[in-house]
C-alpha positions, -999 to +999 in steps of 0.1 A: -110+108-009-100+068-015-113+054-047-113+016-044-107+006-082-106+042-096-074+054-091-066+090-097-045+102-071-011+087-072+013+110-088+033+086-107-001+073-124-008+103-141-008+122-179+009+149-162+040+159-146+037+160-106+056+197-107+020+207-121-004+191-094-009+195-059-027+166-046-043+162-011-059+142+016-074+160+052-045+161+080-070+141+102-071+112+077-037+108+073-030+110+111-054+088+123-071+074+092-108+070+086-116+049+114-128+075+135-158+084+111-162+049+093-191+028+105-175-003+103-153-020+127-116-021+116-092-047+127-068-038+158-032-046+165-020-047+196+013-038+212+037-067+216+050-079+251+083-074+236+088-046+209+116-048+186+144-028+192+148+003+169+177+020+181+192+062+176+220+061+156+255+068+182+277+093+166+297+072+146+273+059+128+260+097+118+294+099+105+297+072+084+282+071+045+266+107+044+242+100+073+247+136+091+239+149+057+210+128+045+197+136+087+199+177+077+184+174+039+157+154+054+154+181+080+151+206+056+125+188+037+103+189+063+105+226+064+099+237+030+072+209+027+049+214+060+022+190+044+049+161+057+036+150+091+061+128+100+097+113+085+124+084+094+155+074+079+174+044+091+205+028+086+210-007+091+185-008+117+198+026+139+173+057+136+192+088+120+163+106+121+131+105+135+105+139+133+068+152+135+055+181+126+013+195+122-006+167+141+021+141+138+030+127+171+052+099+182+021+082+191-001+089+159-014+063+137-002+073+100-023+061+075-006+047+042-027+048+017-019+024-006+014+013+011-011-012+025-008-030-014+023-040+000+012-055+032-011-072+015+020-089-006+040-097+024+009-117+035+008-137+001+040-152+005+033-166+043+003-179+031+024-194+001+053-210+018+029-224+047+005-241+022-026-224+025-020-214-008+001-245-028+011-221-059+010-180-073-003-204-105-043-213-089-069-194-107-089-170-083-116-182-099-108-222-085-110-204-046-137-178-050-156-192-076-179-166-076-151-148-098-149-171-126-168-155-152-149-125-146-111-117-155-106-114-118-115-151-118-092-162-149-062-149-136-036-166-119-028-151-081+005-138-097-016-121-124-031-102-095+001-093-074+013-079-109-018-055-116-026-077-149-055-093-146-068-071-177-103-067-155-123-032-162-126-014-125-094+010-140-083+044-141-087+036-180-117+023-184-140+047-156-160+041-129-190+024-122-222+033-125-242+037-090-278+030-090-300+046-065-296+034-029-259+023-040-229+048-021-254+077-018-239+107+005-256+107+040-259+145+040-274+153+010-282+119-007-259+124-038-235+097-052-204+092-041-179+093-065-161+065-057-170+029-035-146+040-002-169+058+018-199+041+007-173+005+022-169+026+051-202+035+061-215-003+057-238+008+027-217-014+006-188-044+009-162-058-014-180-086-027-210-060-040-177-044-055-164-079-072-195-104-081-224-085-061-249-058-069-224-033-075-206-054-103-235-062-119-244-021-128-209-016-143-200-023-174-181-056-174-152-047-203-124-062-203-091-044-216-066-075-217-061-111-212-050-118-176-007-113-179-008-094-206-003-059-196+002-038-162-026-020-154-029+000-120-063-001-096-073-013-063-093-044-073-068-069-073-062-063-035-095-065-031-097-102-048-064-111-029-081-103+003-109-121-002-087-150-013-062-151+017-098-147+039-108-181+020-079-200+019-068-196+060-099-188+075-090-158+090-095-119+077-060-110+058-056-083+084-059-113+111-037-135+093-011-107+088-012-100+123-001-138+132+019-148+111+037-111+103+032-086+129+040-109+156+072-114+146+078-076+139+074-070+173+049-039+174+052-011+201+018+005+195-015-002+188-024+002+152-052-010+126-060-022+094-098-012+079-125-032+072-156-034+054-191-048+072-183-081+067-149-078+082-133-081+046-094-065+053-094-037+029-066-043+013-058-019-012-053+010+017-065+008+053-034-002+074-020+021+100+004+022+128+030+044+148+058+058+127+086+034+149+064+006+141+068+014+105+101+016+111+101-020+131+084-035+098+113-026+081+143-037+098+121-071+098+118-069+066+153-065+056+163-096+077+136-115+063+149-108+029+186-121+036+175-152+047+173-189+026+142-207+018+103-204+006+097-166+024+130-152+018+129-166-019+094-151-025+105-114-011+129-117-031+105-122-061+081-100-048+106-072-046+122-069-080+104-064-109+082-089-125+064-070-147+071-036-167+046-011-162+047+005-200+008+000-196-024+016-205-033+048-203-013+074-173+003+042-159+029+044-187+041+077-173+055+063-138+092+070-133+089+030-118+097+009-148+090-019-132+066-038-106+066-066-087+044-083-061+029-049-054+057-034-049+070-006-071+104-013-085+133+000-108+133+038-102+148+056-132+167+081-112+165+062-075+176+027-054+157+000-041+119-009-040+092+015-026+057+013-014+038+044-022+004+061-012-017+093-026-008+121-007+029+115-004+031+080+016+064+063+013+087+035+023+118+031+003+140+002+009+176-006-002+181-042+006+218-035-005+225-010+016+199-010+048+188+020+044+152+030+044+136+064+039+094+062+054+079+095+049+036+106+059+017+133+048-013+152+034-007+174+004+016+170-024+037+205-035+049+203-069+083+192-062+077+171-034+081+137-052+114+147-068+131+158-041+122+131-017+138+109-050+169+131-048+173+128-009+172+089-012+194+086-041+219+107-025+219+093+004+224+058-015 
């Protein structure tokens, strides 16, 4: 299960070594998300008049730079991990492999987990360079200014893209404490562990999570002045959200959707979560067809090629910003750096990744066009590594 702002399910994030965990999410969740049993009503993208193009690879392009190769390893992959619903490499734009196995289908919905961080950053920077947001400098606090007591509040949007706003809600400082009535189980009237579900069933929102009655029970310790040191969780999405939804009018999953999506050029219908306010829940949420993942990218590769505001902010946004030699597990990610939530600088692999519990991933090498986007459900020790070593080969 999702924990908002208590993150302890990515398997670069923690004390130990991935070979010695096995991590998990139902099948049903990651093919199809949580919008089937949520109570809230999630936001919905719809197929465009005119998808992009996302062309098979002809046979000379197989051929060329170890694509036949990197086509069978990833082949393989899928076979000795079976948790792996569904896998696509691309090259320049051309699909050199496309397959689904369990209850991945062409037409599935995958759900990313926190992949969706990223969305949310590709979001900021339209919002940026068409001036519904004049700098990364503001203080949240100056737009939401219920915030501004709070670290969330004191630090600069940049801060937040960074994961150094220094605000408690972390996988080092623990979780909050629920009152009664607050995130109880509908079955059996016990806490949830964590705010997700409780966001899903419309028992709770985000701003009960930031400045409401669920802030107000936790215990409101700080561990560092905003910029001063990288600190995973899921709250700063949270803030961004609500700051994009302040700032434009519009839900960040709305405002993605025009000012993003449409120019991807969708074939599917897809979604992006939402709490019972119609808050975008950004931290995780977002889900669409596997080609369409695949359309994001090729869109995103051209965007990142070309001059001005947007393409300069990618750029930012993509390369590290911050070193992630943080507090507590968050020192132990092979990732050295980070940059607008994104992960970046690999130790033993190319280009910049968005990555989700379970074994979500999107690599992207802006050098070379290639781009690795991989769904699943369980994590074998092993998995992360050799998914690592099948990029980095192929690079």
């Amino acid at each position: 299960m999702m924990k908002f702002f208590f993150i302890t399910v990515l398997i670069y994030l923690t004390a130990q070594p991935l070979a010695a965990r096995e991590i998990r999410m139902l099948e049903k969740y990651n093919v199809g998300g949580y919008i089937r049993d949520g109570r809230t009503l999630p936001y919905t993208f719809e197929p465009h008049s005119n998808p992009r193009a996302l062309p098979e690879a002809n046979q000379q392009v197989l051929n060329r730079r170890g694509n036949q190769q990197a086509a069978n390893s990833a082949k393989e992959y899928m076979a000795e991990y079976p948790g792996t619903t569904a896998m696509m490499l691309l090259d320049q734009g051309k699909i050199i492999f496309e397959a689904y196995q369990g209850m991945g289908r062409p037409k599935s919905e995958f759900f990313s987990m926190s992949i969706a961080k990223s969305m949310t950053s590709l979001a900021v920077g339209k919002a940026l360079c068409q001036g519904d947001l004049k700098s990364l400098e503001i203080l949240a606090g100056n737009i939401i200014p219920q915030l501004a007591n709070s670290n969330f509040g004191k630090s600069t949007i940049r801060h937040l893209l960074t994961m150094s706003s220094g605000a408690f809600m972390t996988v080092f400082g623990g979780r909050p404490k629920y009152s009664a009535g607050i995130g109880r189980r509908p079955r059996n009237g016990k806490p949830w562990g964590g705010p997700s579900w409780p966001v899903r069933l419309g028992q709770i929102n985000i701003k009960d999570i930031l400045w409401g009655k669920v802030w107000d029970i936790t215990l409101n310790k700080n561990h560092a002045a905003p910029g001063e040191v990288f600190l995973y969780r899921n709250a700063e999405p949270m803030v961004i959200s609500k700051i994009i939804e302040k700032r434009t009018g519009l839900s960040l999953a709305a405002f993605f959707d025009s000012r993003i999506w449409q120019e991807v050029r969708g074939g599917q219908t897809g979604h992006w979560e939402a709490d019972s306010d119609g808050t975008t829940i950004a931290m995780s949420g977002f889900q669409v067809s596997l080609k369409d993942w695949g359309r994001l990218a090729v869109w995103l590769l051209a965007e990142l090629k070309k001059p001005g505001c947007y393409g300069d902010y990618l750029r930012q946004a993509t390369t590290t910003q911050i070193k992630t030699s943080g507090l507590g597990g968050t020192a132990n990610t092979p990732f050295k750096g980070y940059g607008y939530f994104w992960w970046t600088d690999h130790s033993n692999a190319p280009g910049f990744w968005g990555k989700g519990h379970a074994g979500q991933e999107l690599a992207i090498n802006a050098e070379t066009g290639k781009v690795l986007i991989k769904f699943g459900y369980r994590v074998y020790p092993g998995v992360s590594r050799d998914i690592t070593k099948l990029y980095r080969n192929w690079n």
